[in-house]
N, C-alpha and C positions, 0 to 999 in steps of 0.2 A: 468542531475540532477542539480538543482538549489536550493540552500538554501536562506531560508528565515525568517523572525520574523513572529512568528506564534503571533494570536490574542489575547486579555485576554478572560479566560475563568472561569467564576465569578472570584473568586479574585485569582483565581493561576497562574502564568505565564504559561507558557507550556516551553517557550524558542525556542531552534531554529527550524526551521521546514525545512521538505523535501521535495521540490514540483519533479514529477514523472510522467515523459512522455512516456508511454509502447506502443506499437502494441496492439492490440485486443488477437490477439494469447499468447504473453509473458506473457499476463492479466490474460488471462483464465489459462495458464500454472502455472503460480503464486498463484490463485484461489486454482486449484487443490493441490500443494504439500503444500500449507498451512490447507488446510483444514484435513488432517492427525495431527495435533498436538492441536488437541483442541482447536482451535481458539474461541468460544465464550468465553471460559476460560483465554485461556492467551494472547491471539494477540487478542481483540474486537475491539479496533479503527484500526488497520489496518483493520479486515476482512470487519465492517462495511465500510470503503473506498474504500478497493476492490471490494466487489459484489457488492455495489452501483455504481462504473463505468463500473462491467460488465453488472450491468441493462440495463442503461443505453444505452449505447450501443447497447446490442438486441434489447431496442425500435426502434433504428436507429438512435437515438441521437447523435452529433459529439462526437467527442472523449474529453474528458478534462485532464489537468494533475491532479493528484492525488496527494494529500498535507495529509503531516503527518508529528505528534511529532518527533524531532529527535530522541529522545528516544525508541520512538514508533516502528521505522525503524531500530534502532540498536537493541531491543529484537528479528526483524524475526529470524526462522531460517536460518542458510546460503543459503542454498538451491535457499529458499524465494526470498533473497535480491540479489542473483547472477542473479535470472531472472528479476526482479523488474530494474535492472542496463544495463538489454541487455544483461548478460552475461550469458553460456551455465551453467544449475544446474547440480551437481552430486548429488547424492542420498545418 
């Protein structure tokens, strides 16, 4: 995991951001338990980031890192962000 300055976005800074290099599997596993907690509602810019690289992907596209607000990253829930890091999710 790599931090970085994320871009301006109209006039609001975002601040720092999280760029995120997953397996295809830990991708799709991360997909799955986030999409339990209402994700168009409360996580949309991660879920928008997530299923747009697991699109991706099923088209056969290489893999890219996945870049998010740091904020954005620190709202997942744990679960989330323990797979998102490589690490095994408890439930």
């Amino acid at each position: 995991m790599r931090h970085t300055r994320a871009a301006l976005t109209s006039m609001n800074e975002l601040g720092p951001s999280v760029e995120l290099t997953v397996t295809t599997a830990a991708l799709e596993n991360a997909v799955g338990l986030l999409a339990i907690h209402f994700p168009e509602k409360f996580h949309l810019e991660a879920w928008r980031a997530l299923t747009a690289e697991c699109d991706r992907r099923e088209a056969g596209l290489p893999a890219r890192p996945i870049m998010l607000a740091r904020q954005r990253f620190d709202d997942l829930p744990p679960n989330v962000k323990a797979v998102l890091r490589g690490q095994t999710a408890t439930p």
